[in-house]
C-alpha positions in Angstrom: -7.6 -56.9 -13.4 -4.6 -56.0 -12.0 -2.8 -55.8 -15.3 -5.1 -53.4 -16.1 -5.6 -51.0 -13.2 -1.9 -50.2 -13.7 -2.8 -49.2 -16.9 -5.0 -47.2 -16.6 -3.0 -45.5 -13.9 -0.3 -44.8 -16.6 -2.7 -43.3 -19.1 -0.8 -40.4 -19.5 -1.3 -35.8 -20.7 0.2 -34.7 -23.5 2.1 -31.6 -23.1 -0.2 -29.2 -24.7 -2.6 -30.9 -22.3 -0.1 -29.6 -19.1 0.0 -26.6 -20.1 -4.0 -26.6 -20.3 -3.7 -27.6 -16.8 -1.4 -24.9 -15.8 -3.8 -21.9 -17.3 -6.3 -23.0 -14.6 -8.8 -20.2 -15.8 -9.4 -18.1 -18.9 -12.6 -16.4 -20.0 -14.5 -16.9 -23.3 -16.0 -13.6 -24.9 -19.3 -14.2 -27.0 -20.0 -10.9 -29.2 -22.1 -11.1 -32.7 -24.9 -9.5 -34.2 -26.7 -11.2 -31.2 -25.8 -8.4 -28.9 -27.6 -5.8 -30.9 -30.5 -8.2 -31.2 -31.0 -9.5 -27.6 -30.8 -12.8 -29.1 -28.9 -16.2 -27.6 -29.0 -17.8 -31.3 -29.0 -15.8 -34.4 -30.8 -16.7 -37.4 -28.5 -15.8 -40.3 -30.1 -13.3 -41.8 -28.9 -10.1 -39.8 -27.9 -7.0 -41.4 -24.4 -6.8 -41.0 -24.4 -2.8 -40.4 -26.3 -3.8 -37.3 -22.6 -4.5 -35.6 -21.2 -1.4 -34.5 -19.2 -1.2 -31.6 -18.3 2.3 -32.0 -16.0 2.1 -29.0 -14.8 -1.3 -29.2 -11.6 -1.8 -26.6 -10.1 -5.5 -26.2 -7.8 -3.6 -23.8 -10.3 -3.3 -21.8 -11.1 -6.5 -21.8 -8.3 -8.2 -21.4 -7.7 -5.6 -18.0 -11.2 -7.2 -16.8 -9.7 -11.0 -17.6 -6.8 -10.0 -15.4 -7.9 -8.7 -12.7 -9.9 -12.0 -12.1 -7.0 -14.3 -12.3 -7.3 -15.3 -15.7 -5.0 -16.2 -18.2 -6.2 -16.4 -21.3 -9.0 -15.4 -23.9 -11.5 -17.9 -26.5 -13.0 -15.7 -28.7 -16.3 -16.6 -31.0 -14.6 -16.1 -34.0 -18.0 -17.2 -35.3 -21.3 -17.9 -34.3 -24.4 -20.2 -35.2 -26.0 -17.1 -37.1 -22.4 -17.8 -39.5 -21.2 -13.9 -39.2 -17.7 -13.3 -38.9 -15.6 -11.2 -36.5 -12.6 -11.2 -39.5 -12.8 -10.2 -42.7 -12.8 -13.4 -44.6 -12.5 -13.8 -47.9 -14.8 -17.0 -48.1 -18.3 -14.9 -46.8 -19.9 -11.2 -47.1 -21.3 -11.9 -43.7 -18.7 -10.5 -41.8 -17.1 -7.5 -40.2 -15.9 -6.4 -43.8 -19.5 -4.9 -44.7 -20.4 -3.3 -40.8 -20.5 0.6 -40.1 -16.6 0.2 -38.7 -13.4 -1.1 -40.5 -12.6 -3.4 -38.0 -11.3 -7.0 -37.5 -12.2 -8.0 -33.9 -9.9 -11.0 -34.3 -7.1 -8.8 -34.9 -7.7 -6.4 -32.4 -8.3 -9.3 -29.7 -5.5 -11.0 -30.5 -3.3 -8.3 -30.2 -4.6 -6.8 -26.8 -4.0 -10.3 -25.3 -0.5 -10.3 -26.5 0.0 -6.9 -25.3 -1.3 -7.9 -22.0 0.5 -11.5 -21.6 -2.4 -13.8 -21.7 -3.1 -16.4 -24.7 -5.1 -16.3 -27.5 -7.7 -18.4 -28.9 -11.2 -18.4 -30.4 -14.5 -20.9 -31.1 -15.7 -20.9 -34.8 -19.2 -22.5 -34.8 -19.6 -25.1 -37.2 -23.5 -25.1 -37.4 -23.7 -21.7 -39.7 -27.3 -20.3 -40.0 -26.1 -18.1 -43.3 -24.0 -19.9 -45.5 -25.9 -21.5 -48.7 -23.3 -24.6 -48.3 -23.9 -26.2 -44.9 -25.9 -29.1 -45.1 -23.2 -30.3 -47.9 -19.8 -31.8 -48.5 -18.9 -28.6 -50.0 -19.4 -26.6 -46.3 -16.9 -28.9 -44.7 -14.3 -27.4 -47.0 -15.4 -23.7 -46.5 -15.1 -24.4 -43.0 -11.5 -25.7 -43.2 -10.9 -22.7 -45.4 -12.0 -20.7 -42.5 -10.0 -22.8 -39.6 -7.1 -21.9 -42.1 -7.5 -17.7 -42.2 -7.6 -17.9 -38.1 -5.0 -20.7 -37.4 -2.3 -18.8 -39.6 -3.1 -15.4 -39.3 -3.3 -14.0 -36.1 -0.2 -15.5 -34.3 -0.5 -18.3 -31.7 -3.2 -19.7 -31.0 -4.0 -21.9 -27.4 -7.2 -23.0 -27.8 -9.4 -24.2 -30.6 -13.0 -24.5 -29.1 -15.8 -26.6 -31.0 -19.0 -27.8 -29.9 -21.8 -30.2 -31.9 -24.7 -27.6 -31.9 -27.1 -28.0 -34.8 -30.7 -26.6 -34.1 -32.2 -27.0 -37.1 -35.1 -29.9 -36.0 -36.5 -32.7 -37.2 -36.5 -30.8 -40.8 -33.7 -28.8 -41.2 -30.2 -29.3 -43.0 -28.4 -32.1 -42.0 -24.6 -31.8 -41.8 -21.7 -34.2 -41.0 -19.1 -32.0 -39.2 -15.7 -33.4 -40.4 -13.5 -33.2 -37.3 -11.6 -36.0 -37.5 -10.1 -33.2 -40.7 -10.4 -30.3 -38.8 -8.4 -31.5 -36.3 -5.4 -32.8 -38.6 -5.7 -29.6 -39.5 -4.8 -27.8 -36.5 -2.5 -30.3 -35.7 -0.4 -29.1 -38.7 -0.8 -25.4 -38.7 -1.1 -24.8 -34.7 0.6 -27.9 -32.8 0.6 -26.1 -29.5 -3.1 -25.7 -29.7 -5.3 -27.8 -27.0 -8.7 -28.8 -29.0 -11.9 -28.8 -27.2 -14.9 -31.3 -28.3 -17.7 -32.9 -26.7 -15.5 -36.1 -28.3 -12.5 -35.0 -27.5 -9.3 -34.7 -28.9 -7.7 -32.8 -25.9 -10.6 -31.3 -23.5 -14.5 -32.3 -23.6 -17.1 -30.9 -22.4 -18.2 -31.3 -18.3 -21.8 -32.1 -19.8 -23.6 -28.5 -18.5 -23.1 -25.0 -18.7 -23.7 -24.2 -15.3 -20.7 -24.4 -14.0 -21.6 -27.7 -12.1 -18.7 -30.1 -11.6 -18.9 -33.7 -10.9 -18.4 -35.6 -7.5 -15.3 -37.8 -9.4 -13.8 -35.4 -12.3 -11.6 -38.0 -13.7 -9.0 -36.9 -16.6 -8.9 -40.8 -17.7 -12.3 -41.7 -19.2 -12.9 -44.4 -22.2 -12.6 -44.1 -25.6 -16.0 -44.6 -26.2 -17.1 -41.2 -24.7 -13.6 -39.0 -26.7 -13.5 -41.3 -29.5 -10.9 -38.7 -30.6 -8.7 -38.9 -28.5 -5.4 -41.1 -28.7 -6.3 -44.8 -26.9 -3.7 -45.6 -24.4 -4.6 -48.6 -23.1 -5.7 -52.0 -24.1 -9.7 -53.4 -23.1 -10.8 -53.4 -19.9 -11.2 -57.0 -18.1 -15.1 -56.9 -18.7 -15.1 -55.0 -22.0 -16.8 -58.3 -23.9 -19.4 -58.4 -20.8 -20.7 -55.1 -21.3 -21.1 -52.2 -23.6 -20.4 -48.1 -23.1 -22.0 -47.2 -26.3 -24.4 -45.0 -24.1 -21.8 -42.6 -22.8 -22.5 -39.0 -23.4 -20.8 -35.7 -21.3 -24.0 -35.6 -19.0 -23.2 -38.9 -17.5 -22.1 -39.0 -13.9 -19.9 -41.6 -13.3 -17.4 -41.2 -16.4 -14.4 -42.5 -14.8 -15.0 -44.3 -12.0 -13.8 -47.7 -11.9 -17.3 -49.6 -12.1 -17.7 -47.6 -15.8 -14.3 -47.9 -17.0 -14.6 -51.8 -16.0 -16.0 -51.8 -19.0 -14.3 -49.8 -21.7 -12.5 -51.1 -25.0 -9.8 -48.8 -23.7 -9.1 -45.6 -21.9 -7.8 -42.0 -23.3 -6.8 -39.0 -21.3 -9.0 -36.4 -22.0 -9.9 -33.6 -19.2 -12.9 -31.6 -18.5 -13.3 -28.0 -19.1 -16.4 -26.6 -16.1 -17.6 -23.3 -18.4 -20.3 -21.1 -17.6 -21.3 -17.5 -18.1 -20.8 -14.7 -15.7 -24.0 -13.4 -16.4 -27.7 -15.8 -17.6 -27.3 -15.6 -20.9 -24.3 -16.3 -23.3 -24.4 -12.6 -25.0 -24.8 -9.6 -23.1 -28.5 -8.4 -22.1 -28.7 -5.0 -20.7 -31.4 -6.4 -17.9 -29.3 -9.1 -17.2 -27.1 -9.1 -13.9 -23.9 -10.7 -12.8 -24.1 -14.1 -10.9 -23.1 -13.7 -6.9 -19.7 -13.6 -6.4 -19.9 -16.9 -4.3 -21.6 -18.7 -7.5 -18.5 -17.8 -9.4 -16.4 -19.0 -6.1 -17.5 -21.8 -5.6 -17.3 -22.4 -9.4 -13.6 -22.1 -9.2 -13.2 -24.5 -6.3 -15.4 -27.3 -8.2 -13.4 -26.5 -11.5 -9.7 -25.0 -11.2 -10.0 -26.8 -7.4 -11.4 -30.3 -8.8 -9.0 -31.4 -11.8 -10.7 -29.2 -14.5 -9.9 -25.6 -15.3 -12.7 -23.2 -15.5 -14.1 -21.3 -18.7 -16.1 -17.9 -17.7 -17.5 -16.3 -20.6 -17.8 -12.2 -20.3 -20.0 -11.1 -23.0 -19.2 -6.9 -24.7 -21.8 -4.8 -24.5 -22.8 -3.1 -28.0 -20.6 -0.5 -27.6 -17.6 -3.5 -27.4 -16.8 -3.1 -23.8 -17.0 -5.5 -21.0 -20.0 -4.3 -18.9 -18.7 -2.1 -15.8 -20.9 -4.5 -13.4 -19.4 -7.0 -15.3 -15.5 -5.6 -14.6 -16.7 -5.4 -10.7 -17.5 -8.9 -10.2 -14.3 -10.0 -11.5 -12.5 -7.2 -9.4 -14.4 -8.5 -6.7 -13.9 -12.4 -7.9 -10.0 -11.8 -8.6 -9.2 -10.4 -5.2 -11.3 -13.0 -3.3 -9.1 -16.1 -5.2 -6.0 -13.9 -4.0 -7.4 -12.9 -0.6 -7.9 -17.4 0.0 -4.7 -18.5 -2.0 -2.5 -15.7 -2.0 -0.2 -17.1 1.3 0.3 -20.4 2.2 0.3 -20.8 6.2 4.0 -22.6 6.8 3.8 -25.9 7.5 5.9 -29.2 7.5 4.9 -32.3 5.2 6.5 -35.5 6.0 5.3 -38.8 4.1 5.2 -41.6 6.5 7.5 -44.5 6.2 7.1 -48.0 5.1 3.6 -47.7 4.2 1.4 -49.7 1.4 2.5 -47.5 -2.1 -1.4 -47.8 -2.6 -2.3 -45.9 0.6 0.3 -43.6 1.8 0.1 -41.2 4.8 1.3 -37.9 4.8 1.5 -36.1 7.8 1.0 -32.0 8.3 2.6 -30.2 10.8 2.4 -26.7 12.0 4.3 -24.6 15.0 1.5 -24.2 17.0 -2.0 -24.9 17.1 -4.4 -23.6 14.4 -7.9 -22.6 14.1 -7.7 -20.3 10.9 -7.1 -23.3 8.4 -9.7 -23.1 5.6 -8.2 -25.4 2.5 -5.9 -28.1 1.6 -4.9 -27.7 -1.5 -3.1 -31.2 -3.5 -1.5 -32.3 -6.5 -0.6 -35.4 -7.8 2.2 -35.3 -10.5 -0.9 -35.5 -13.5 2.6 -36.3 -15.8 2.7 -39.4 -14.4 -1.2 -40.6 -14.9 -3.9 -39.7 -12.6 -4.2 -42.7 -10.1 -6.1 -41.5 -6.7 -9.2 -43.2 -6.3 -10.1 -41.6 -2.2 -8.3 -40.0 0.6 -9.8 -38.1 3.6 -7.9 -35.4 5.6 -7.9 -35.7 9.3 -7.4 -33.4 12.6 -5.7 -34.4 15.4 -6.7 -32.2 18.5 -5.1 -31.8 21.6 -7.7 -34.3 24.0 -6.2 -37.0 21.8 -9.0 -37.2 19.4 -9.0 -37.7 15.8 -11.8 -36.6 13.4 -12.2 -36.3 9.5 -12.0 -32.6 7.6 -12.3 -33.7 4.8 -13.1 -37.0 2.8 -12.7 -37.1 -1.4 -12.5 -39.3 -4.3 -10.0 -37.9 -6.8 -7.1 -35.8 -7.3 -5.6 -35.3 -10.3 -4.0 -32.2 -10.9 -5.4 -30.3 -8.2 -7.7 -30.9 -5.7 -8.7 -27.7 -3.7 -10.4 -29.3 -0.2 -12.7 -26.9 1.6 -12.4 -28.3 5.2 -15.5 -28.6 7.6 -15.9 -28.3 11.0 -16.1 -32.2 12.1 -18.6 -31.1 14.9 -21.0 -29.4 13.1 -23.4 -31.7 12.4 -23.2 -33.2 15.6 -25.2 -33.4 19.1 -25.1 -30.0 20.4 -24.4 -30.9 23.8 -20.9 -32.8 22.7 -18.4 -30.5 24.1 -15.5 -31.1 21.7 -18.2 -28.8 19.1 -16.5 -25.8 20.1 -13.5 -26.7 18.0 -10.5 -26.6 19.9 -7.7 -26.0 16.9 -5.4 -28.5 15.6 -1.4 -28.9 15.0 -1.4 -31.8 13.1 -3.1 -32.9 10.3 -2.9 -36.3 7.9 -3.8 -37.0 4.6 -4.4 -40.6 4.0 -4.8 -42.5 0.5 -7.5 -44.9 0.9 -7.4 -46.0 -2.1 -5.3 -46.0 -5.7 -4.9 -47.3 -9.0 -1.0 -47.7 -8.3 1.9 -45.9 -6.5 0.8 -42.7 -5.5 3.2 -39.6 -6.5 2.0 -36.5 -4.5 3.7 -33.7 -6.6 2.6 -30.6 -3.7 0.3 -30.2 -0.2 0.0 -26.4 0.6 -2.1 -25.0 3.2 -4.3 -22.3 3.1 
């Protein structure tokens, strides 16, 4: 048991998977014949003259993905109704036979480089238009297509595939070969992180609501991303139990009672996406969600050892919706309004204590009632290995109460702290919250030495 708890803690990112990390947010841009349609999936069989966006401007775009923090753009390169935003040579359902002489890939990728923030795009393998899928034969048109975007519009950051298929009970059945697509990638983009439900790099958080789990643990077992590189050997009880059921909806992924289990562990990160509006495409009756949904979405994604994916969908003209561009404003200057100054402080880890359950103790110049959020990092480099730690105030009468209590860390933890009376009798008269100087962060509990890399105040 012991053996193995270490090993798990030592389960270790790659660096593409750091640099994932160190993006934090990035949008996704869904655009296809589907926004001329008012559909969410297209059925194939569109016109291709019906995409026209006459004023099409990924400047504008990526002006919009800046001012709310965000660092990069995943563009659907392709969709489930198979049309194309390039010009490929392997379908006529593309860009090449709409109204305009455009390659939205191109012009994408080039407005991000021009603005400093990366480049990458989602190519839907189910395809609703091509004759092949539903045969060998479409895995290799899809590779062909994987080629044309991996080694012809620069670097590329992210490679985003899910396992949609909506065909029902009677429709075309198609094995997706990913275990080839991502060899693939591996050889023409090496930089590139890879998203799948499976793994290899980032999986999915099991919604698209934006909803994070209470324990969003990087370390999960192989039998969830299956591929993903194994790092570790079984788990004590791995012949007492079986993990064959794990899918991205389930709750308790990483936790220690699951992974008790597991024929051995990978490290494979969740991505918390979400659109800023209902849908995926744009609808012109559609409004943004409330600035504190998409709040509180960051601090339950970026702020819970996940980075967040908010998808901003063109209108048919090929512009960013202006309520759209708003929000973010409004989003972008909120983040830097919370995070944009830490409040000086002094952080002093306390001496002699267990390496499982260190103190570290917070101290500011004078007594503070304005403190809002913790914000900590473990050094994710080394393995992810916090299991709980609560935050606690130490007020002037002498008392001590908790701010805070959490499970994980990982690579960073925003904590929201609440007022420890709140809840409370109202006649206690320690409810009017009488400010603090000192603060502690205790580790209750770990999977081995704990490394704090940062402790910032907010």
């Amino acid at each position: 048991m012991k053996e193995f708890l270490k090993e798990a803690a030592h389960v270790r990112p790659s660096q593409r998977q750091l640099d994932w990390y160190e993006l934090g947010s990035y949008a996704f841009v869904h655009f296809s014949p589907n926004t001329y349609t008012d559909r969410e999936w297209g059925l194939g069989d569109e016109d291709e003259k019906i995409f026209n966006p006459v004023h099409l401007d990924c400047d504008q775009w990526v002006r919009a993905i800046k001012s709310a923090g965000m660092k990069g753009m995943v563009l659907t390169a392709k969709h489930h109704d198979g049309f194309c935003l390039w010009p490929s040579k392997y379908t006529e359902h593309s860009v090449k036979n709409c109204p305009l002489d455009i390659d939205v890939v191109k012009e994408a990728s080039e407005a991000c480089r021009r603005g400093g923030i990366k480049f990458g795009f989602y190519l839907s393998p189910w395809d609703r238009n091509n004759k092949l899928y539903g045969t060998d034969a479409y895995n290799d048109y899809f590779c062909n297509q994987l080629t044309e975007l991996l080694t012809n519009y620069g670097e590329i950051f992210y490679v985003w595939f899910d396992n949609a298929c909506g065909e029902g009970p009677n429709g075309k059945k198609q094995v997706y070969d990913f275990p080839r697509y991502i060899k693939l990638i591996r050889e023409l983009q090496p930089g590139a992180v890879i998203f799948n439900d499976f793994g290899p790099d980032i999986r999915w958080c099991g919604n698209e609501a934006g909803i994070a789990r209470h324990s969003e643990w990087a370390v999960v077992p192989k039998e969830l991303c299956f591929y993903s590189d194994v790092q570790t050997g079984p788990a004590p009880m791995a012949d007492m139990g079986d993990l064959s059921y794990m899918y991205n909806t389930d709750q308790e992924i990483g936790t220690l009672p699951t992974i008790m289990f597991s024929k051995g562990l990978t490290f494979t990160p969740a991505e918390i996406n979400m659109s800023i509006r209902p849908g995926w495409f744009w609808h012109e009756q559609e409004e943004p969600h409330s600035l504190e949904r998409l709040f509180r979405t960051y601090i339950t994604s970026y702020g819970a050892n996940a980075c967040m994916h908010l998808n901003l969908p063109p209108n048919r003209d090929g512009l960013i919706d202006e309520r759209d561009v708003k929000r973010l404003q409004e989003f972008g200057d909120l983040i830097r309004k919370e995070f944009g100054t830490p409040i000086p402080c002094t952080v002093e880890k306390e001496e002699g204590g267990s390496p499982l359950q260190p103190k570290y103790h917070i101290h500011f110049d004078e007594v503070r009632k304005d403190v809002k959020y913790i914000v900590l990092r473990e050094d994710i480099a080394e393995g992810q290995r916090v299991e709980s730690f609560k935050i606690m105030a130490h007020f002037p009468s002498g008392a001590q109460f908790p701010l805070y209590q959490g499970t994980v860390i990982g690579n960073r933890m925003i904590c929201m702290l609440q007022d420890p009376f709140a809840l409370q009798n109202p006649l206690i008269d320690d409810r009017r919250f009488p400010g603090f100087q000192d603060l502690t962060l205790q580790i209750t509990s770990a999977r081995d030495e704990v490394i704090i890399k940062d402790i910032q105040v907010f």
